[in-house]
N, C-alpha and C positions, 0 to 999 in steps of 0.2 A: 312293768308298770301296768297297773289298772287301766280300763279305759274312763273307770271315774274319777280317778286320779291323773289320768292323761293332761299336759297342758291344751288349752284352750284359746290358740292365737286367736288377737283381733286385730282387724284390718281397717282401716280408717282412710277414706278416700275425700281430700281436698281440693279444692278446685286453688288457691290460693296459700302463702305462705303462712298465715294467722289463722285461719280460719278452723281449723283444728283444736286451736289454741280455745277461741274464744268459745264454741258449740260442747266440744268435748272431749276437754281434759280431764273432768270429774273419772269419765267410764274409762279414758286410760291409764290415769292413776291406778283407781282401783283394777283394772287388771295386772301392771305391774306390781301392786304388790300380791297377789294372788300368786305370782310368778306365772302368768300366763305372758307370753313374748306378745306385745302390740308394733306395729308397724306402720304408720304413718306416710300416706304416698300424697305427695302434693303434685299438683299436673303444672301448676305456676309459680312464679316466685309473689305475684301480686306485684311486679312491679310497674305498672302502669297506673293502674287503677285506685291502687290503694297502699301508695307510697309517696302523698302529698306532699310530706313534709320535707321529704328527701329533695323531691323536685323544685321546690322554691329554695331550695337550699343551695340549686344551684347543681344535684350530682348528676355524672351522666350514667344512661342506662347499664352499660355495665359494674359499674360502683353500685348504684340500689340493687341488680340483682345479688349482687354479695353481701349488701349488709342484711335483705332478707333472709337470705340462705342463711347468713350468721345467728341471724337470731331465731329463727323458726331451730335450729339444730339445736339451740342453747334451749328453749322450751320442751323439744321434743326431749331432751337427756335430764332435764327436770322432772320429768312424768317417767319415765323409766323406757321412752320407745326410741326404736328404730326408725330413723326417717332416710325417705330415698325424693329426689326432686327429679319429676320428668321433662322441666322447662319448656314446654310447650305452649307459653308467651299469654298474655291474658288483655282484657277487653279489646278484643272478646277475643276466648278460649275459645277455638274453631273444633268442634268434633271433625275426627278422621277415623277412619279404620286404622290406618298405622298406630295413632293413638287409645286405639281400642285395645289393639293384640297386644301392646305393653301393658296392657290393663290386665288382660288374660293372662298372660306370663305372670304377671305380680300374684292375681288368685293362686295360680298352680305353685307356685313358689311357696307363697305365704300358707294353703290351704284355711283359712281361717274359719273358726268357727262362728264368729261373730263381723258383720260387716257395718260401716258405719260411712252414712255419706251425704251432702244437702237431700232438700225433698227439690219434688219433682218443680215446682211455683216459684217464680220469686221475680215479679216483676219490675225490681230495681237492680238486678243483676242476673244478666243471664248468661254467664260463666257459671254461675250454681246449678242451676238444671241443666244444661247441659251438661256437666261435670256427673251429675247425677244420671240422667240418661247414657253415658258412654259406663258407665260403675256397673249398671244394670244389666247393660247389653253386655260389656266382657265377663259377668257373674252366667250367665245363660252361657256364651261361647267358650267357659272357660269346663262346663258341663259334659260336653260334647265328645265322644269319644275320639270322634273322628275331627277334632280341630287341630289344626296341628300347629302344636305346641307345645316345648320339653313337659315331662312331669305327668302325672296320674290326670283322671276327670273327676271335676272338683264336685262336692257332695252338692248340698243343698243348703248353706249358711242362712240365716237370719238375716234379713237388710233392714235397718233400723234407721232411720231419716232423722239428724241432728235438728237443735231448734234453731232457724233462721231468724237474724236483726228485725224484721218485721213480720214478727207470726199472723197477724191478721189479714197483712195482706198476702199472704203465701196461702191461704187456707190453712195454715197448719195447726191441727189439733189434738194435741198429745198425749198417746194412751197408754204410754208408759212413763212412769216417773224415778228416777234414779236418784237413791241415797247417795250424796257424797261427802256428806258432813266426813268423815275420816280423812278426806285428802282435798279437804278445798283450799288448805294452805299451799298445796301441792300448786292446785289449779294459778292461786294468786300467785305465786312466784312466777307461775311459766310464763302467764298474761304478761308480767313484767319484764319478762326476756323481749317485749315485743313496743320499744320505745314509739317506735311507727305509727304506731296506730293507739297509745297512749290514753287516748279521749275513748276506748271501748273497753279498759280497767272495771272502773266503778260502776259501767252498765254490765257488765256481767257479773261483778260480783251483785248490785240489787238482783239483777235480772233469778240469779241462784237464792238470793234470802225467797222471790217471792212465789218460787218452784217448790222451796221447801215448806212455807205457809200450805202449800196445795196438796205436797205429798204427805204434810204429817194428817189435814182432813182427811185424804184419802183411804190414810193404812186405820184410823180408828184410835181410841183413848189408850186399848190394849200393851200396843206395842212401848206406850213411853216413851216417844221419842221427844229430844230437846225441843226447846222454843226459838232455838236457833238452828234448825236443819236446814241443810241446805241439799242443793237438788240438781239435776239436768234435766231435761224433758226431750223424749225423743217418741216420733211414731213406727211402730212395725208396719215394715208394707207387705209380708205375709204372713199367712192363718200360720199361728202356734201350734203345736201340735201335739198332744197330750191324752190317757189316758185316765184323767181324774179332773176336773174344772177345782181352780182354786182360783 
């Protein structure tokens, strides 16, 4: 096989059981159907934080962490990815080194060409940036020739920062825009694997109609795209790197 035709894993690092679901399933649809393998690593189930419902219901902890895991599995097989859960327990998700070198294992395993994971802000949850900071630092250590850990030293992937519940106040301002009009029915079915959290449906699918109002200004009259595009929004946190500006 070509190396242009090579597949092109992507690596999707969650701090939570949803949160993949709701930032960026458009980019793992479309990698799945690309037939690029995505994999999906969640470090929590979310079940503390952001398993209200379950908790006035009455369930005890070990019950919500399985009907998370049940339903995060049932989104992730709706998108086409591989999901692995580190359960490493959440508000707050305590960065560790032991937590990091599982991080590092997963790069070397995965090799991915593409990385996907919160941004670094987010001051209504900071399980996010952290989650983000330990993704970062096992991308670096997963480099390293000398880190020891099965498997080759991982190249130099793309880190591409999902868009967070409240961009304004995260800083976050997004300089890439993602077509996903082809698989946003994909994205609503999986959101729908995720009863839990139910009340963040309809804010992601507006949140997608008013990405793609932005991405069709963006790309120009040229391209023709629908009046109903839909979109993801994510920032790169390093220089692209390229022989020709387009």
């Amino acid at each position: 096989m070509s190396t242009e035709n090579a597949p092109r894993p992507l690596l999707v690092i969650s701090a939570h059981a949803g949160d993949f679901v709701w930032r960026a399933a458009g980019a793992i649809a479309l990698a799945a159907e690309r037939g690029d393998p995505a994999t999906v690593v969640c470090l929590s189930y979310g079940e503390r934080g952001e398993s209200a419902r379950a908790w006035r219901e009455g369930k005890r902890l070990d019950e919500i962490k399985k009907i998370r895991r049940s339903e995060a599995e049932a989104a992730a097989a709706e998108l086409g990815a591989e999901i692995e859960f580190l359960d490493a327990g959440d508000y707050p998700l305590v960065e560790s080194h032991d937590l990091v070198d599982r991080l590092v294992r997963v790069y070397r395993e995965v090799d991915p060409a593409v990385v996907l994971t919160h941004p670094l802000a987010d001051p209504y949850n900071g399980d996010h940036p952290a989650t983000a900071r330990m993704a970062l630092q096992a991308r670096v250590l997963a480099q390293a020739i000398g880190y020891d850990a099965p498997g080759e030293p991982l190249g130099a992937p793309p880190v591409f920062f999902f868009e967070p519940h409240q961009p304004e106040q995260c800083d976050f301002k997004p300089n890439v825009l993602l077509d996903i009009t082809p698989v946003f029915e994909r994205k609503r079915r999986a959101m729908e694997c995720l009863p839990a959290q139910e009340h963040m449906w309809d804010y992601y699918t507006a949140l997608a109609k008013r990405r793609g109002v932005q991405l069709r200004r963006n790309a120009g009259p040229n391209l023709g795209l629908p009046v109903d595009t839909m979109a993801e929004a994510y920032v790169r946190l390093y220089p692209q790197t390229t022989r020709e500006l387009a």
